[in-house]
C-alpha positions, 0 to 999 in steps of 0.5 A: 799485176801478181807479178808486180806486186810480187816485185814490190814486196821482194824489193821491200824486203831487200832493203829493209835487212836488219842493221847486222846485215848491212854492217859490211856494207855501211854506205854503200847503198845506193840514192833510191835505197837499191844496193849499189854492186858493192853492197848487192855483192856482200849480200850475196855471199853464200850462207856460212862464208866468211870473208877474211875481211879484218883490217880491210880498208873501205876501198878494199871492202867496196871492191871485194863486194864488187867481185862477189856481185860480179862471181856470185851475181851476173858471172854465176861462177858458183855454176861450175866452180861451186861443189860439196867441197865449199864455196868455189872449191872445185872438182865438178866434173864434165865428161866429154865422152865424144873426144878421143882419151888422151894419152893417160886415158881421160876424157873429162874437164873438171872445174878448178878450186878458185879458193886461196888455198895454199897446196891446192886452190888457185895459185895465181898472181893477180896478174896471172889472174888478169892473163888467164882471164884475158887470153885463157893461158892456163898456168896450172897445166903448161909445164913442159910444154907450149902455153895450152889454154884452158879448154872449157872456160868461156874467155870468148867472153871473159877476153872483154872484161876490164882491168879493174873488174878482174881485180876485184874478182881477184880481191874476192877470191883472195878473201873466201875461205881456203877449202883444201880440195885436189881437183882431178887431173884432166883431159890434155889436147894431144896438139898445140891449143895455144892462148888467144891475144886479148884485145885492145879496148877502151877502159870504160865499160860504156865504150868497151861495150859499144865496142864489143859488138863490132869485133865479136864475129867476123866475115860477113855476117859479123860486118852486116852485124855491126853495121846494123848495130852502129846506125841504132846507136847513131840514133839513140841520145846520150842516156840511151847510149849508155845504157846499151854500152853497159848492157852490151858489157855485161851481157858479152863479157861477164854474164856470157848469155850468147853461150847458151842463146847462140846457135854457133853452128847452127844445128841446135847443138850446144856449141857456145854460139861460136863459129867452128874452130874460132872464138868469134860469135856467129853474128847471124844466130846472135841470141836467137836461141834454139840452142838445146841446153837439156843436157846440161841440167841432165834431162832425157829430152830437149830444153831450147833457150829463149830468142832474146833478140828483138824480132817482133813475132819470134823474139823478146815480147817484154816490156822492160817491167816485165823483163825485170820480174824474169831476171829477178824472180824467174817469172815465166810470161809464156806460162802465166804463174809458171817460174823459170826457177824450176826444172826443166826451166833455167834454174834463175838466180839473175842477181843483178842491180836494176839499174844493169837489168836494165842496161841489159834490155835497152841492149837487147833492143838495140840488136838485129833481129833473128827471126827464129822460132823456138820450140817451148817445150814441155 
């Protein structure tokens, strides 16, 4: 019940933000008073950013607001490309200190400075953009050789994202300030890793994501997966179809959960939830959590993700109200009063429509089952 109305009141707040607030944003609420994504993304722009807005026409507005929800609300691009520097400029550090220095001695990946700055931000064309979206060609670090693909960015998922989605990240990275960050040089692979063809799919979210699943893994376990998966859709009305057809999209090809709640190997190792040396998922740890994500947030001892699927003993054992409150206040069911917002929990900050929260539980209930308990700990 603390939870709920704790979800009132913060819903309240957020639709009764001062006139100023929604200025940007005029008409693009939605029928219910909830933000539409447009909207939703104006108000999630940093503090102290200011978009280059001035002269946009109403179209162009909408859709920048929509590549901020998309970059600042379900992508959380600001998780790896945020720094000191400013907004989306660049320059964190991973250090993979267990693969071989290459040939000038490094050993690190550094996030890219996504800002339009001329001399040292992200000088792509939209559709250079679109490919380096799709396919993972990376246009800043090919010179002289064979297309390389960027090592570290996750297009397993981003390989899904549709045409009009990458356009509007793209109008909003255009409009954030131009911060003046030289990101490192990094780790070079000493042999060919080339970029990987984007796939053919239908140019509706609904149907692209009710297509995902059947393409996302291969071998057995992939076919067992998606047949599984299809005879649940079969079953379901036109609404429900729907929505786990949008949920399946945002899940799988912006908001990339399986690579933290999929156990590629499996062996409890953080490897993205792909099978060895591809960039399928493995359809038989799919969301079934388990994967050790301690290191990420720089602890000592082990954090397991959630088993997300809906296995009845081990898996999601959440209403949809309930998954509600997880996704936009991090409350923590397992720990009544406890929040998913703090170390050594996932630090939460699910920005989402609730109508695309809910779109993602109708999917989650629509998958196989992983029988997988996890460890929650501490």
């Amino acid at each position: 019940m603390r939870w709920r109305i704790v979800s009132l009141l913060c819903l309240l707040a957020l639709t009764s933000c001062s006139d100023d607030a929604l200025d940007t944003g005029a008409g693009l609420l939605g029928p219910t008073g909830e933000p539409t994504q447009a909207e939703l993304g104006l108000r999630l722009i940093p503090p102290g950013v200011e978009l280059e807005l001035a002269g946009m026409s109403a179209a162009e507005t909408q859709s920048i607001g929509r590549g901020s929800y998309l970059v600042n609300g379900v992508a959380g691009c600001g998780g790896c490309h945020g720094s000191e520097a400013g907004h989306l400029a660049g320059g964190r550090e991973f250090a993979l200190p267990f693969i071989p220095p290459d040939a000038e001695g490094r050993t690190s990946f550094f996030a890219r400075n996504l800002t339009p700055h001329e001399e040292t931000g992200m000088l792509l064309t939209e559709d250079e953009f679109v490919a380096a979206m799709v396919t993972g060609i990376d246009f800043h670090d090919s010179e002289g050789r064979d297309p390389q693909r960027m090592l570290i960015m996750p297009v397993q998922a981003y390989r899904y994202m549709l045409r009009s989605d990458l356009n509007d990240i793209y109008a909003y990275l255009r409009a954030i300030p131009a911060v003046d960050n030289e990101v490192q040089r990094e780790y070079v692979m000493g042999f060919p890793f080339p970029p990987i063809p984007g796939p053919t799919l239908s140019d509706d979210d609904i149907e692209r994501g009710l297509q995902i699943p059947e393409i996302f893994s291969a071998g057995p376990e992939g076919d067992s997966f998606a047949a599984s998966f299809a005879a649940t859709i079969g079953g379901l009305n036109a609404d429900e179809r729907t929505q786990v057809g949008r949920g399946s999209y945002l899940l799988n090809a912006i908001a990339d959960c399986s690579n933290c709640h999929t156990d590629g190997l499996p062996d409890g190792g953080f490897d993205g939830g792909l099978l060895p040396g591809t960039v399928s998922v493995n359809a038989a740890t799919y969301l079934g959590g388990g994967v050790n994500v301690g290191f990420v947030f720089g602890l000592t001892f082990p954090v397991f993700t959630r088993n997300l699927t809906p296995h009845p003993e081990t898996g999601l054992e959440l209403t949809q109200e309930e998954f509600v409150d997880v996704m936009r206040f991090g409350a923590d069911f397992r720990r009544p009063g406890g929040s998913l917002r703090v170390q050594p929990h996932f630090p939460a900050e699910f920005r989402m429509t609730l109508e695309d929260i809910h779109a993602i539980y109708a999917y989650l209930q629509a998958i196989p089952a992983v029988n997988q308990e996890v460890t929650i700990t501490p």
